[in-house]
C-alpha positions as CSV (number, residue, x, y, z in Angstrom):
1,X,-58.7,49.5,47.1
2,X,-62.0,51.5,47.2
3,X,-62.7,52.3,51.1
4,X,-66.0,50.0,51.8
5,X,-69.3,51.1,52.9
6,X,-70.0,52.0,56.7
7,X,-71.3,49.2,58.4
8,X,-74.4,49.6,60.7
9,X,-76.0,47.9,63.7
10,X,-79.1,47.8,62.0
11,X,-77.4,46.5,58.7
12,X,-75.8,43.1,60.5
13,X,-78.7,42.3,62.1
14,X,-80.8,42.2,58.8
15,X,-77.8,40.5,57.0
16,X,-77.4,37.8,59.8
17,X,-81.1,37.2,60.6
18,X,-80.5,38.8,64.2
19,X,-82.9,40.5,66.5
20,X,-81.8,44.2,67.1
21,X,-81.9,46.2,70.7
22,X,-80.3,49.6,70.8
23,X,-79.2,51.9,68.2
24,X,-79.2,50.8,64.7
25,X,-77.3,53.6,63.3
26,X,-74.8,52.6,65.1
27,X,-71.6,52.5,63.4
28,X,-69.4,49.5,63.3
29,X,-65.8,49.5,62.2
30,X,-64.7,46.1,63.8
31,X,-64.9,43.3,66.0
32,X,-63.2,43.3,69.6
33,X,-62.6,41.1,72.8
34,X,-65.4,41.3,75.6
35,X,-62.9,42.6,77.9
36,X,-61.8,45.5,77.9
37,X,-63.2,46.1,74.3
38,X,-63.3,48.9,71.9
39,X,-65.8,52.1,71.2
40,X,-67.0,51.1,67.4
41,X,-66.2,47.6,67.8
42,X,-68.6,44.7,68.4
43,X,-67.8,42.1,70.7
44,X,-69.6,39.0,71.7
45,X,-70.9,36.9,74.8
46,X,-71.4,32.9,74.6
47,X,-70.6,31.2,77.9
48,X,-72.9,32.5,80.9
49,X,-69.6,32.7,83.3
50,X,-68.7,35.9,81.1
51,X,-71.6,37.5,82.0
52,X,-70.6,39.4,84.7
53,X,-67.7,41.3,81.7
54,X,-70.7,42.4,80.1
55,X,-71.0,45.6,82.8
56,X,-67.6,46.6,81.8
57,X,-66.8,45.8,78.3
58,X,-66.5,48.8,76.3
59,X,-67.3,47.7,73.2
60,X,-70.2,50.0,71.2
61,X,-72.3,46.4,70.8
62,X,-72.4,42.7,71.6
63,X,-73.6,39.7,70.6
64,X,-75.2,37.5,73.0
65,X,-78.0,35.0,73.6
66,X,-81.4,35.7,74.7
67,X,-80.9,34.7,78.6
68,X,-77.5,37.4,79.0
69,X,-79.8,39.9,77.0
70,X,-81.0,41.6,80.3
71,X,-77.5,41.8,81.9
72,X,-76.5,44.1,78.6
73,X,-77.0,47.9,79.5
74,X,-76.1,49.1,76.2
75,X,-76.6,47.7,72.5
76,X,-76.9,44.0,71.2
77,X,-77.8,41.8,69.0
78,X,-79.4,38.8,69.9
79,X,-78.4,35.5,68.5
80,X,-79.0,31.7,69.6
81,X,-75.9,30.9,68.8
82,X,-73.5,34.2,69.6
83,X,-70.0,32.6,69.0
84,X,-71.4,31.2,65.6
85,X,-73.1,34.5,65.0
86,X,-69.5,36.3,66.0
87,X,-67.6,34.5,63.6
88,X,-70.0,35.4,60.6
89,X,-69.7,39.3,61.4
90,X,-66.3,38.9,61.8
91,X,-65.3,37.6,58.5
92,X,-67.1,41.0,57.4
93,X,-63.9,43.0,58.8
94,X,-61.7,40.3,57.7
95,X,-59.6,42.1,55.1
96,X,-56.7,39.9,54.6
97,X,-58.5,38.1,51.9
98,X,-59.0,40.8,49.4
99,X,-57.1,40.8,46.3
100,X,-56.4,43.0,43.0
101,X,-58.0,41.4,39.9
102,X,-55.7,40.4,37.5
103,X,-52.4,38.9,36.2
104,X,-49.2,40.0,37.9
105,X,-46.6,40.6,34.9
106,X,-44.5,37.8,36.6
107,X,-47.1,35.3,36.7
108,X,-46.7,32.4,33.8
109,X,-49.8,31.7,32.5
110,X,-50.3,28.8,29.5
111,X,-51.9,29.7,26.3
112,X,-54.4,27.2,27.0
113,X,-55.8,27.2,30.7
114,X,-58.9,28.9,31.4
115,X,-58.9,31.8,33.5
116,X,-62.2,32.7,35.3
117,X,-63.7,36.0,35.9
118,X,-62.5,38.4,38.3
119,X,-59.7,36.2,39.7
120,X,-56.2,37.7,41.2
121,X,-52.6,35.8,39.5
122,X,-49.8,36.8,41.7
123,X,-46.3,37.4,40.9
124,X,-44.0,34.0,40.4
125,X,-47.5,31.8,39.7
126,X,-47.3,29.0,37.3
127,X,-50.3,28.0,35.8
128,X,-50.1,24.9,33.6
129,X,-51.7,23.8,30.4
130,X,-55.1,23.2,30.6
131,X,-55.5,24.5,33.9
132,X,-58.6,25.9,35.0
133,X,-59.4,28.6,37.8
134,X,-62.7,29.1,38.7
135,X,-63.9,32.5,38.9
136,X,-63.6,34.4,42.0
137,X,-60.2,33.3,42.5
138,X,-57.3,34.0,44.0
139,X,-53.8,32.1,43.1
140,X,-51.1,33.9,45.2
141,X,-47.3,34.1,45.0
142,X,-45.6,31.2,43.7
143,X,-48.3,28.8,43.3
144,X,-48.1,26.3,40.3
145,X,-51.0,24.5,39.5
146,X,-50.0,21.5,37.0
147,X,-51.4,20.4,33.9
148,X,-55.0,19.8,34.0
149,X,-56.1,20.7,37.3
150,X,-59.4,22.6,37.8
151,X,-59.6,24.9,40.7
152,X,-63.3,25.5,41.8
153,X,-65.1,29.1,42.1
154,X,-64.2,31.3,45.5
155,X,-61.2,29.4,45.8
156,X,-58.3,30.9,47.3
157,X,-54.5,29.4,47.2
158,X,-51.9,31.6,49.6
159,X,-48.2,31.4,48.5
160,X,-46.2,28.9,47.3
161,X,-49.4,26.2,47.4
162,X,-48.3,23.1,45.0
163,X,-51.9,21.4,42.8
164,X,-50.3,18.4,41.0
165,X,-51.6,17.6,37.8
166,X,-55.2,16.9,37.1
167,X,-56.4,17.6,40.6
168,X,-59.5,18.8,41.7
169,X,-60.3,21.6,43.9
170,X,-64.0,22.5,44.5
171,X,-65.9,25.8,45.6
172,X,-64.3,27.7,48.2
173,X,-61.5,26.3,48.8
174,X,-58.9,27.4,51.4
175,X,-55.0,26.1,50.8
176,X,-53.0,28.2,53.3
177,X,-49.1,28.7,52.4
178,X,-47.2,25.4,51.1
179,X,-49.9,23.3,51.1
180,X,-49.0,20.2,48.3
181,X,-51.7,18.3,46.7
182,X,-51.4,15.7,44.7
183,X,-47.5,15.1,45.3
184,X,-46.0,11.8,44.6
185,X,-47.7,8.9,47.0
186,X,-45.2,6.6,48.9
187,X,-45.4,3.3,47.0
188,X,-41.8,1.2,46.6
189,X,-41.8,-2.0,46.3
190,X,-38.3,-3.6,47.7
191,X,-36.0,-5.8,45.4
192,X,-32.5,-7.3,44.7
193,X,-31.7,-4.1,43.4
194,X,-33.3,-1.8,46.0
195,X,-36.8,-0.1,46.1
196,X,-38.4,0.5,42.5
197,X,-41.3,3.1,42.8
198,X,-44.8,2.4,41.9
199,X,-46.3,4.4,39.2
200,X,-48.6,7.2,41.4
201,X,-51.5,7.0,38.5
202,X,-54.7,8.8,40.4
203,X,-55.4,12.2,41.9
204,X,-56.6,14.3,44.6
205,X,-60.5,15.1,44.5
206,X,-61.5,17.7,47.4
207,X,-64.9,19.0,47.8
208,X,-66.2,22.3,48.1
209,X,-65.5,24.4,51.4
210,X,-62.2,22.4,52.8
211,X,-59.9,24.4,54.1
212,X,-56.3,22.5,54.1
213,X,-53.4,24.1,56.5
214,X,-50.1,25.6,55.7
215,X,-47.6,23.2,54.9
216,X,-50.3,19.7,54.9
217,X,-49.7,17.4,52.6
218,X,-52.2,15.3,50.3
219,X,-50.9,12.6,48.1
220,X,-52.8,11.3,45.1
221,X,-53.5,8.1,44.7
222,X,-51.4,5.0,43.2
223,X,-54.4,4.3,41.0
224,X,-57.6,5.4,42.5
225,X,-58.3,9.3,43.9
226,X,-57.6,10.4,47.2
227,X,-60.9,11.9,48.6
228,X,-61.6,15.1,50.6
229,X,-65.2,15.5,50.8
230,X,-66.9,18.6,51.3
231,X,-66.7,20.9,54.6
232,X,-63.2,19.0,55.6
233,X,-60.8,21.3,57.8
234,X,-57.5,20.1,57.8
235,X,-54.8,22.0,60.3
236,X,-51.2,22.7,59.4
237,X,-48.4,20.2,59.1
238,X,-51.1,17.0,58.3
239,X,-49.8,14.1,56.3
240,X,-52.7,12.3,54.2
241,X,-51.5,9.2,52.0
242,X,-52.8,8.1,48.7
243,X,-55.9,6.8,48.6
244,X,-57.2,7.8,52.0
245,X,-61.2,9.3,51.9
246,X,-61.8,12.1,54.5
247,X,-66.1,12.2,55.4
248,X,-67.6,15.1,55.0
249,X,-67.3,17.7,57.8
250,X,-64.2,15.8,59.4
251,X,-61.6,17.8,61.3
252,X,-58.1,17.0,61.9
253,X,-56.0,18.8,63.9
254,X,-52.1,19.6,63.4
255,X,-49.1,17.4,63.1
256,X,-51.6,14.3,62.3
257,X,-50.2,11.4,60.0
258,X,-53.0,9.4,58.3
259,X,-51.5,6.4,56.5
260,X,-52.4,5.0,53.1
261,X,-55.7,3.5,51.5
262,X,-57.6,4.8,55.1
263,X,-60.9,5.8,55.5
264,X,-62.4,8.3,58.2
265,X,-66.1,8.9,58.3
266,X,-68.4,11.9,58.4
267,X,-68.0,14.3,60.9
268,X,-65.3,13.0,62.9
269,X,-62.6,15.0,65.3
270,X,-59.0,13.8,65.3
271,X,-57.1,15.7,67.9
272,X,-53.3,16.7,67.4
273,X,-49.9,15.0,66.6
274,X,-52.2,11.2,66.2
275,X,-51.0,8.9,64.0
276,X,-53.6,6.3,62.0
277,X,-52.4,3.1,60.3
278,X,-53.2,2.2,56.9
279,X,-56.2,0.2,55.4
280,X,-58.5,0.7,58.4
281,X,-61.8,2.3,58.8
282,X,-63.2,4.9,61.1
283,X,-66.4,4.9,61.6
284,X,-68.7,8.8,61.6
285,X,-68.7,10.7,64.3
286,X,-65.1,9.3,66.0
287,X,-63.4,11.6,68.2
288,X,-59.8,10.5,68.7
289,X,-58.2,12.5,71.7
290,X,-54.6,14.3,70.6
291,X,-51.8,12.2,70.7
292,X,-53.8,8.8,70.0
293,X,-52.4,6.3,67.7
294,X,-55.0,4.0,65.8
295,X,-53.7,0.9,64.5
296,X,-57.2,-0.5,63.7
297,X,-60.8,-0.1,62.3
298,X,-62.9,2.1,65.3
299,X,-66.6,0.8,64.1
300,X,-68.8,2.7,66.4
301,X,-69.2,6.4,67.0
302,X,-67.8,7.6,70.3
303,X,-64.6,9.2,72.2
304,X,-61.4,7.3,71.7
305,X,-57.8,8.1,72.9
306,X,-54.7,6.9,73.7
307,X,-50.9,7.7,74.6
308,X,-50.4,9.4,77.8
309,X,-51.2,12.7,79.2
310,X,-48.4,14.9,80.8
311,X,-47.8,14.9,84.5
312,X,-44.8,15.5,86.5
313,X,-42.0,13.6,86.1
314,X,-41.6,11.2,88.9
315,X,-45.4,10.5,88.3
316,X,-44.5,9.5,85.0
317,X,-41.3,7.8,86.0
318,X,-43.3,5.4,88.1
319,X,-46.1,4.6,85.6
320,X,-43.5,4.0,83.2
321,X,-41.8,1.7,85.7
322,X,-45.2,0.0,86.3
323,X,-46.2,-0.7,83.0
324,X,-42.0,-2.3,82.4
325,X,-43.4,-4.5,85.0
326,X,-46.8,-5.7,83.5
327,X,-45.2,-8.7,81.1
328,X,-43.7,-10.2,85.1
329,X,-46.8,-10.0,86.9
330,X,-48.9,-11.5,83.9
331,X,-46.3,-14.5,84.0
332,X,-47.2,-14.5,88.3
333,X,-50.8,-14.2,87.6
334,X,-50.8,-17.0,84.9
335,X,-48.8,-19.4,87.2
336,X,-51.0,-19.0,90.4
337,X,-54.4,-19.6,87.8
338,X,-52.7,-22.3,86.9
339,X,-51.5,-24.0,90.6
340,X,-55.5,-23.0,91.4
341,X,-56.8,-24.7,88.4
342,X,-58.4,-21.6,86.9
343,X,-58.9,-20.6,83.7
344,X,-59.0,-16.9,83.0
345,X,-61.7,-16.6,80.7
346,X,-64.4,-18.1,82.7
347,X,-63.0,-18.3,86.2
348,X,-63.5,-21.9,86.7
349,X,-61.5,-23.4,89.3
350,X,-62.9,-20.8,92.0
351,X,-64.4,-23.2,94.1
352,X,-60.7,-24.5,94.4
353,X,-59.4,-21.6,95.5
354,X,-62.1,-21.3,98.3
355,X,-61.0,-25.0,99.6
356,X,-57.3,-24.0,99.2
């Protein structure tokens, strides 16, 4: 690979829309940690309580807002956003993504799909009939993309990534290792004989800039698409059922299992390891704490969670014990509201429990 061009203060700041302070010569070979930091290595400042690491960092520059400016005694670049501004540079230095153009000798590659320009085939790819790879691509180690399936411009599939037939993949996207779309949905229909499976007729559409973790899983649908919209972030080791619709900008963490024909909205934040039943809607901007199992429709925008949170072990015995308890004490509770003549939806009979 051709060793890039030197990277200057000055130059990141004009590429980044960033005001300069300092030496814009500068060299820059990388990015760093505040603390302890590196000489030719940026680092970066976001949260006020780190201020006090900017006297010792050692890093050549950093990135920080406006109001930590003064507390900076060597260069910086000043950002209202520094962590957002961070990530941008970073992704400058970011080599893991570069690839040689071309087809590897042990790629398979069918007559008829349509190779884009400037695009990297890597050794043990399959690449179906009619296939198309948008230019700019990259399609690494023993990736098969099916019959039919278009992959979009920018896109980038690690190793051993599975596209099922006539999927769609838009701009930019990101399928880390063993990601599958577009496998087999789970429809069965029980019988006399046993389970006969249901015909899995529709796709996977995804939109441009979703990134999809290593090992997730996206089925297609039983005869409509399953939907990603654009900007989706999906973590590693996510289940997605046919005919689900992720909104756009939605991100789901890890070990999440999002049962058929659901819908979640723009936007939204499902935390790790939840579990959401099928045929329910979640309405945008939903965040649903880790661990939280949804078995119906959320309608209105806010913080939701369930299950419960860690704590040491006789704690949790005794909650546990409690809660075991709950179905005897509602029985108690029901049985004096009745002797008092109350009714536990309005409270009437309270005047007979004064005179009692």
């Amino acid at each position: 690979m051709s060793p890039r061009p030197a990277t200057t203060l000055a130059s990141l700041a004009e590429r980044h829309g960033l005001e300069l302070r300092g030496d814009g010569t500068l060299v820059i070979e990388g990015v760093c940690a505040l603390l302890p930091g590196q000489a030719g290595r940026i680092g970066f400042c976001a949260d006020p309580k780190l201020r006090k690491q900017l006297a010792d960092t050692r890093a050549a520059a950093v990135i920080v807002a406006a109001r930590d400016a003064a507390s900076v005694h060597g260069n910086a670049l000043i950002s209202p956003h520094p962590a957002i501004a961070f990530a941008r540079i970073a992704r400058e230095f970011d080599r893991a993504e570069e690839f040689v153009v071309g087809h590897h000798p042990a790629a398979t590659i069918d007559a008829t799909a349509v190779i884009g320009e400037a695009c990297g085939i890597g050794p043990g790819a399959v690449i179906e009939a009619g296939a198309v790879i948008g230019a700019g691509s990259y399609v690494g180690p023993n990736c098969i993309v099916r019959r039919g399936a278009v992959i979009g411009v920018g896109s980038r599939l690690e190793a051993n990534v599975y596209v099922g037939p006539d999927c769609v993949l838009g701009a930019r996207a990101r399928l880390l290792p063993g990601a599958v779309i577009g496998g087999r949905g789970f429809g069965l229909v029980p019988s006399p004989a046993g389970w006969i499976e249901v015909p899995q007729l529709g796709r996977v559409v995804i939109g441009d800039d979703v990134e999809i973790g290593a090992n997730t899983t996206i089925d297609r649908g039983a005869l409509d698409d399953t939907v990603i919209e654009d900007g989706v972030k999906l973590d590693n080791q996510i289940q997605i059922a046919h005919n689900c619709r992720i909104g756009t900008g939605t991100a789901i963490a890890a070990c999440t299992g999002v049962a058929g024909s659901t819908t979640i909205g723009r936007n939204c934040m499902i935390g790790g390891a939840s579990v959401i039943g099928g045929h329910i809607q979640i309405a945008d901007n939903v965040m649903v704490f880790g661990y939280a199992m949804v078995t119906k429709s959320i309608t209105a925008p806010g913080q939701y969670g369930s299950g419960i949170p860690a704590q040491p072990a006789r704690e949790w015995r005794r909650e546990v014990a409690r809660i075991r308890r709950l179905s005897r004490v509602d029985e108690r509770l029901a049985a004096i509201e009745q002797l008092l003549n109350m009714t536990p939806a309005t409270g009437e009979g309270q005047g007979e429990q004064d005179d009692v």
